[in-house]
N, C-alpha and C positions, 0 to 999 in steps of 0.2 A: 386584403389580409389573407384570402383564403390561397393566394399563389406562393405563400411563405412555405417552407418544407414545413413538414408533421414528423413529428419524434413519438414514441412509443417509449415509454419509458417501461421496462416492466421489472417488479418490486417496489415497494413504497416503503422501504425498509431508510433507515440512516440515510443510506448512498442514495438508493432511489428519491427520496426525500431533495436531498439537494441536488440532484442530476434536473427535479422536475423545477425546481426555482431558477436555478443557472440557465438550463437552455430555456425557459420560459422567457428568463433578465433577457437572453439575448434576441430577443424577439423571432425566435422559435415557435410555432404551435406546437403544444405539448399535450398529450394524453397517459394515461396508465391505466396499466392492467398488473393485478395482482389477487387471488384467492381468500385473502384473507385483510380484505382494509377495512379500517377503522373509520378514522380521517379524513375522508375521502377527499382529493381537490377538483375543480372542474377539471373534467373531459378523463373522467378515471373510471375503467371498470372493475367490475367486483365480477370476475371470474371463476369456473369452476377448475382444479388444478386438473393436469391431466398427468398422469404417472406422476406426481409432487412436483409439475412446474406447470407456472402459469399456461392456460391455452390462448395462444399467441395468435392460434388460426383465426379465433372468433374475433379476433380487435375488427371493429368495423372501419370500411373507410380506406383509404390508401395512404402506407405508411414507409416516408422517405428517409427514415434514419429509427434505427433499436439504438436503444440502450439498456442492456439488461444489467442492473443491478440485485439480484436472486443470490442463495447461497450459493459457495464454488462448488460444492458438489452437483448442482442441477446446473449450474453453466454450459456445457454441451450439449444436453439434452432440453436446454433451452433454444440454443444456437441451430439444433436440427429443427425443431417446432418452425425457426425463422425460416430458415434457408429452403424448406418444406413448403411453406405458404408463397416464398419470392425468393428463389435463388439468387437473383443478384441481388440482395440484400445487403444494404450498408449498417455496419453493426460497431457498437462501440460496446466494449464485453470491461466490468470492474473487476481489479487486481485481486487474485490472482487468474489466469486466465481460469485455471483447470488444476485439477489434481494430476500426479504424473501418470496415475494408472488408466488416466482419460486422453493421455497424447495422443496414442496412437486413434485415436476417433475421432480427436477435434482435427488433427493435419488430415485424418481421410475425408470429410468435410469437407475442408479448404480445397482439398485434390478436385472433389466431387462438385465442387462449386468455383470454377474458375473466374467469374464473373463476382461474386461477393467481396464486399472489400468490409475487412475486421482489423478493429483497431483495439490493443489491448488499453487500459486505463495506467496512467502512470505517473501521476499529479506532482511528484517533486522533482521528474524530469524536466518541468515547466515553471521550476519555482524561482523567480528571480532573486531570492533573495539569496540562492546560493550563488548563484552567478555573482551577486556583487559583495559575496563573502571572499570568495579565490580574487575578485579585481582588487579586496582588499589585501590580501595576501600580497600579492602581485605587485603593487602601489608600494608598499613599504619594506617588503623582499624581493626583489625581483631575481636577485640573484642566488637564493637561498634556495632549495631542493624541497618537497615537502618530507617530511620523514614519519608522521602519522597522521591518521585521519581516525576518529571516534563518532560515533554516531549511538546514541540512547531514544528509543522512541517508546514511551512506557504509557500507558491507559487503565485504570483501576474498572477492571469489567466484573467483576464479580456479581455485581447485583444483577445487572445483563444477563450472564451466565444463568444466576439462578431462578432466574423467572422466565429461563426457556428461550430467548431471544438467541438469536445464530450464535453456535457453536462449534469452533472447527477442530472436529473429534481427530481428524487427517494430519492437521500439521501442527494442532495446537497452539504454543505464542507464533511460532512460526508461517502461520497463515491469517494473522492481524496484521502487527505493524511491520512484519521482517519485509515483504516487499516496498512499503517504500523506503526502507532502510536501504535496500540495495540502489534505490534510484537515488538515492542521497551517492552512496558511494560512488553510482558512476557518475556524476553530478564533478565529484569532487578530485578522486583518484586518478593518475594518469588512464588512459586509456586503454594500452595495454596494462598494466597494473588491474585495474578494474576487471578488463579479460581473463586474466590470470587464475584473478582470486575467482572467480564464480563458475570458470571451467576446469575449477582444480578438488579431488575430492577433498572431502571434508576431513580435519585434523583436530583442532582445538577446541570444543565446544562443552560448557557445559550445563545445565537444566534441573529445575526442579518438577521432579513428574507427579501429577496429580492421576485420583483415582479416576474421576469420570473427567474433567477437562483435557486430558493428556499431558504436555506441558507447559506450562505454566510462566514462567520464565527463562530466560535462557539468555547464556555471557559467549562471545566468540572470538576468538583470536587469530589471525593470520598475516604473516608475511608471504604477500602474494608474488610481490619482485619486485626488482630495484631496491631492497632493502626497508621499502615502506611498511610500515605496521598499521594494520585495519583492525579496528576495535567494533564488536556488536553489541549492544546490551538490549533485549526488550520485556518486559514482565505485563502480566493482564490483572495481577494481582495485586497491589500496590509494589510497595517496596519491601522485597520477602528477606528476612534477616539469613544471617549466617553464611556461606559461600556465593550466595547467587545475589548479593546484596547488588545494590546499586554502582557502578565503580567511581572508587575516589574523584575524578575529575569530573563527576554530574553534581557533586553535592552542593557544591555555591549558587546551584539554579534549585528555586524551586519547582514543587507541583501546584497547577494551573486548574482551571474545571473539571471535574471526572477524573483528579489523580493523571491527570495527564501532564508530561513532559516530552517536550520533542528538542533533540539538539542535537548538533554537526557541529564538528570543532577539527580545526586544522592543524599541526604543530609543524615549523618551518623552523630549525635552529631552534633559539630560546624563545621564541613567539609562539603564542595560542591566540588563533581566530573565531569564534564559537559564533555559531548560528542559536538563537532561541527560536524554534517556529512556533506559528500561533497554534495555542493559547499560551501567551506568555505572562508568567504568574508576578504579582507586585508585593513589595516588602508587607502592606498593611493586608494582602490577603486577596484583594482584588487582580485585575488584570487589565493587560495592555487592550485598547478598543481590537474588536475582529480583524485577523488579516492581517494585523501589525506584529510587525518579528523584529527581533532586538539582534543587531550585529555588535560583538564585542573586540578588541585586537589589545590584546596584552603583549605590550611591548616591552624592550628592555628601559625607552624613555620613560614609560605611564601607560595608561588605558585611554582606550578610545572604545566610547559607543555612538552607535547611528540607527536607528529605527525606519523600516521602509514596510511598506503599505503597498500588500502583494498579496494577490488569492492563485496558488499554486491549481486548485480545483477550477475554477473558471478558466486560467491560460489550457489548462488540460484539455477542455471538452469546447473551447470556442477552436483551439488545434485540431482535434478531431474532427468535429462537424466541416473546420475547411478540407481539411483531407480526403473526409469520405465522400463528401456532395462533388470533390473536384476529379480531374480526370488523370493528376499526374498519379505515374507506379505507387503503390505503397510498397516500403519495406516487407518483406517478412514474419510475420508473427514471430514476436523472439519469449523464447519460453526458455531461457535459461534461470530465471529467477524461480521459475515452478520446477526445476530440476533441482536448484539448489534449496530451495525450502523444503522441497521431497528428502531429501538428500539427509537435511537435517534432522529433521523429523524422524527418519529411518530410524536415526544413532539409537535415538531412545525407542522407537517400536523395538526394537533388538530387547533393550535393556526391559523396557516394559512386560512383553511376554515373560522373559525371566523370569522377573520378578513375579509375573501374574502365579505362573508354574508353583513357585514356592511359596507363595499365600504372602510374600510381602511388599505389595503394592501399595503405596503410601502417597504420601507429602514429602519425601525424603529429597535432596539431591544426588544426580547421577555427573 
């Protein structure tokens, strides 16, 4: 047992939570280190923080894989703590990598650390059930173009929020569910199309800005190329009334545990392909067993549904662990979804100071 890699998990937060069960499942030795546990699980320390992130130097022991789960704000200055203790350090860092104002620190890292090998987290690049959402596509259009793709990933955080648990004052809804939203779209959107839209600025968006969360929710629109229409919707709030509402084509699905909704939907011709991912919510209230997502294909014949039995987070991190223990190249850290949530996020820092200026900083939509 003892020749099996050792993982360091550090945060025991949500993500860290399930990071320590999944690579445990995979028969992983797993550890944690975190400042502030409760809960503690076997082989966890209770650390003292050093400048507000875990101290990584003191994990006892020799340790073949991080995974740091911490907020994105101390993400780099976690990622130096590692790289500091063991430059070649194999590192699996959770979405988002980094804030934008931190780029330029984590690539001089990467520069300064040629030997380290970092894998951003990106769990719905791994989710099968989109894949067999497009083969349905594919199956019963094959010759039809797609011509929209929508994606809604919504989570009622509010009580979260107010009892202090991570808040990301930076990008606001935009640094919750907006990244896997984009890993949904490259998932789904042609590839250049996908390219397009995320290296193109920002045009159509619009949010409701909160006082102390930032914002709140937020609607996006774009035709990136080829004529395709990319639809965003995500809210932390529930479902906030008036402009930022939920959009028409989410309302036949409900919300699932924690005001949660997750869905991707395809439009090809007159066909709609919709993903539900888990937690997928059931007419009496209850919900489909874990890791079960409801594929739907509204056709001009009838409806077709299929149910498949997929953990997008396991494929995520059993992919990493082979990538980083293995000796082939890794890609590049690709940090355009931290550009593009920066991006977003911007629109309304602009608006918000504004507004701060003039004493009218509210609940309102911008």
């Amino acid at each position: 047992m003892n020749d099996l890699p050792r993982v360091c998990v550090v945060g025991y937060g949500v993500a860290g939570r399930l990071h320590h069960r999944l690579l445990e499942a995979a028969g992983l030795r797993v550890c944690t280190v975190d400042p502030a546990l409760t809960a503690a699980p076997a082989g966890a320390h209770r650390l003292r923080p050093v400048e507000h992130s875990p101290a990584v130097r003191d994990v006892p022991g020799p340790v073949d894989l991080w995974s740091l789960c911490t907020p994105t704000q101390v993400h780099v200055d976690v990622l130096a703590d590692v790289l500091e203790r063991d430059p070649r350090a194999r590192v699996i860092m959770e979405k988002p990598a980094c804030r934008a104002r931190d780029v330029p620190r984590l690539l001089e890292l990467l520069e300064r650390h040629p030997e380290a090998r970092v894998v951003v987290m990106n769990q719905y690049r791994h989710a099968h059930a989109l894949r067999l959402l497009d083969d349905l596509r594919r199956q019963h259009l094959p010759d039809q173009p797609v011509t929209a793709v929508r994606v809604a990933f919504s989570k009622d955080r509010r009580a979260d929020m107010a009892a202090g648990r991570f808040v990301d004052r930076d990008h606001g809804v935009f640094g919750y569910e907006w990244p896997h939203m984009l890993a949904v779209a490259s998932r789904l959107l042609p590839p250049d199309t996908y390219r397009a839209y995320v290296e193109s600025p920002v045009e159509d968006v619009r949010g409701v800005v909160h006082d102390d969360y930032f914002v709140t929710a937020a609607h996006e629109r774009a035709v990136p190329a080829d004529g395709v229409e990319l639809e965003l919707y995500s809210s932390v709030v529930g479902d906030p009334p008036g402009d930022i509402a939920a959009p028409e084509w989410t309302r036949p699905f409900g919300h699932s545990t924690g005001g949660r909704r997750r869905l991707a939907q395809i439009q090809a011709g007159n066909a709609l392909f919709t993903a539900e991912m888990d937690p997928v919510a059931l007419p009496n209230g209850g919900r489909l067993p874990a890791n079960t997502h409801r594929l739907t294909a509204q056709l001009p014949t009838g409806c077709q549904e299929m149910l498949v039995n997929d953990s997008p987070m396991d494929n995520a991190l059993r992919t990493a662990v082979a990538r980083l223990l293995g000796d082939q190249p890794l890609p590049p850290v690709d940090l355009r979804p931290v550009h593009r949530i920066s991006a977003l996020a911007a629109r309304f820092g602009r608006d918000r100071a504004t507004a701060a200026a003039a004493g009218h900083l509210g609940g309102g939509a911008v």
